[in-house]
C-alpha positions as CSV (number, residue, x, y, z in Angstrom):
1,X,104.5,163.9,174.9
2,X,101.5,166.1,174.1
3,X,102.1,167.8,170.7
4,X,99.6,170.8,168.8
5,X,99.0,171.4,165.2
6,X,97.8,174.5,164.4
7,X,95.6,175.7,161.2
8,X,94.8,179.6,160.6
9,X,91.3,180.5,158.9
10,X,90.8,184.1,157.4
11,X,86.9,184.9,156.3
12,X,85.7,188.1,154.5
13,X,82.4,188.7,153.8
14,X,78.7,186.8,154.1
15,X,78.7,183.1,154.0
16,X,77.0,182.3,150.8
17,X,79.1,185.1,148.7
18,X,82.1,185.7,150.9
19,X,85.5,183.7,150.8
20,X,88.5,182.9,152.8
21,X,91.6,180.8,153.2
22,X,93.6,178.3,155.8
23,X,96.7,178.1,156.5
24,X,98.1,175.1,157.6
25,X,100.7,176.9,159.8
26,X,102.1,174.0,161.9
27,X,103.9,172.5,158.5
28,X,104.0,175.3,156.6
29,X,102.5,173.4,153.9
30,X,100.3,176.3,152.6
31,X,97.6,178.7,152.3
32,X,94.5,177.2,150.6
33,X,91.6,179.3,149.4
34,X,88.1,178.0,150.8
35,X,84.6,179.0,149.7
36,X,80.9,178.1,150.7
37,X,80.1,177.0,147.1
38,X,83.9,174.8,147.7
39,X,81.5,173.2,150.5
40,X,78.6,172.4,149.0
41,X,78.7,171.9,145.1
42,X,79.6,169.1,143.3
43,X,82.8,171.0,141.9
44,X,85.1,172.4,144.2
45,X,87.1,174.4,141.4
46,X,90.1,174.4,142.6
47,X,89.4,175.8,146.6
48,X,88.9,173.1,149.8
49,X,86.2,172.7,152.5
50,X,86.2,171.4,156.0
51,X,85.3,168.1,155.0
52,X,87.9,168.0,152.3
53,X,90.3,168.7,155.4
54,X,88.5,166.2,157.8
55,X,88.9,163.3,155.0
56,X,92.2,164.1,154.8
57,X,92.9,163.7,158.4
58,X,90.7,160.8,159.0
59,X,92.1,158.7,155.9
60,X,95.9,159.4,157.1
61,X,95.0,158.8,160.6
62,X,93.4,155.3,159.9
63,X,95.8,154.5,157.5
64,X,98.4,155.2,160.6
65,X,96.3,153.2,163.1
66,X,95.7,149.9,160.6
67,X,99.5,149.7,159.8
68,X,100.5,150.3,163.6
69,X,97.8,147.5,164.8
70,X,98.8,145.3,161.9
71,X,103.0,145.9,162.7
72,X,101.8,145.1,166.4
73,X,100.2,141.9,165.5
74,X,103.5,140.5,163.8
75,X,101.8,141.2,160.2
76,X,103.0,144.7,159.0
77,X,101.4,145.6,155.9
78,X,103.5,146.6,152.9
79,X,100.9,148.9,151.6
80,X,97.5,151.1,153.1
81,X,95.7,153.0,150.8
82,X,92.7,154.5,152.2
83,X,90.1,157.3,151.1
84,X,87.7,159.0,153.0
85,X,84.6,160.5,151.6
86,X,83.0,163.3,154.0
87,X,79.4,164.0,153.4
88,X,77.8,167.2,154.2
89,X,74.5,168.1,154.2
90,X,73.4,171.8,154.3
91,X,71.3,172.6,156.9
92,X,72.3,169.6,158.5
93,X,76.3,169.2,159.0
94,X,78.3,166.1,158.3
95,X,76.2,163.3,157.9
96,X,78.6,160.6,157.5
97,X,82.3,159.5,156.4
98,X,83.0,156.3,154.8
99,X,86.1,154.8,155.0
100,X,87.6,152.6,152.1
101,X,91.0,150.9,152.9
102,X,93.1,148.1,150.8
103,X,96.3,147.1,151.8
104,X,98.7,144.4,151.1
105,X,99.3,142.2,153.8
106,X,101.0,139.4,154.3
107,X,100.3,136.4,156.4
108,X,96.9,137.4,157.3
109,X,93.5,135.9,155.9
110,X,90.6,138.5,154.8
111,X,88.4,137.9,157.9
112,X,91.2,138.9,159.6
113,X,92.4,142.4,158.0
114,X,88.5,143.1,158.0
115,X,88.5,142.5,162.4
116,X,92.2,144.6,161.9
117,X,90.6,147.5,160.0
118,X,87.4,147.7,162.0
119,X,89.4,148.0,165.4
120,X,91.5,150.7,163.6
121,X,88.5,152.4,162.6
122,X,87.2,152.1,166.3
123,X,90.5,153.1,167.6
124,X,91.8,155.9,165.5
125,X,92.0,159.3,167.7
126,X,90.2,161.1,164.4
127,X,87.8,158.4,164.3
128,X,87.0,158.9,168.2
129,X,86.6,162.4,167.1
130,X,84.1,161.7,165.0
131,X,81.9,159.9,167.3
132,X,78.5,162.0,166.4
133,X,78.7,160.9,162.9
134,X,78.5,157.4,161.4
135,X,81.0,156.4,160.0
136,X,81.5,153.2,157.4
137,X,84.1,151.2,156.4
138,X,84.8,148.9,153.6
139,X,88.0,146.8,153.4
140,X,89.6,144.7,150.9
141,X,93.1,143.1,151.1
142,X,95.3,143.2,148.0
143,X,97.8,141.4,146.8
């Protein structure tokens, strides 16, 4: 079965000066203010970005795969922590995401969560997304 989020935008005003907000309106979850400086400054001050939103979805969406792949292979992990940093480059876009992912897992040697994460990383629908960006991962198993 086919299911659709949806997310509202709302912009006033020139790129560099104006502001606006989006509203995840699928959940409900709220309204969250978004600004150019947001996007391209080292300090977001309290407002989000597209790639703020992107990591979020690509981190939670790995996360998803890896534990699903890892359940499927008889070794379900009891923890995946994973963060996603998003890179954007005015005048240029998203120039890459990288992907850092530890989980505890047991039953499984390190060579084998790193082929796990890598397939997940391969695999993930955001990931597959993605495709015109590179994307990195690094993985370390915990105990």
């Amino acid at each position: 079965m086919a299911a659709t989020r949806t997310a509202n935008a709302h912009w006033k005003g020139s790129l560099m000066e104006g502001a606006g907000t989006v509203d995840l309106a699928s959940s409900g979850l709220g309204t969250f203010d978004v600004t150019w400086p947001a996007r391209t400054e080292q300090e977001p001050n309290g407002k989000t970005s597209p790639e703020e939103l992107i990591a979020a979805a690509h981190s939670t969406c790995f996360s998803m795969s890896l534990s699903h792949a890892l359940a499927q292979a008889g070794t379900p992990p009891t923890t995946v922590d994973t963060t996603a940093d998003v890179t954007f480059q005015p005048g240029k876009g998203i120039t890459g995401v990288k992907l850092t992912v530890k989980a505890a897992v047991e039953g499984l040697s390190a060579e084998q969560f790193e082929e796990a994460a890598q397939d997940a990383k391969k695999n993930c629908p955001v990931s597959q997304a993605l495709t015109g960006t590179t994307i990195t991962l690094e993985a370390t198993l915990v105990d």
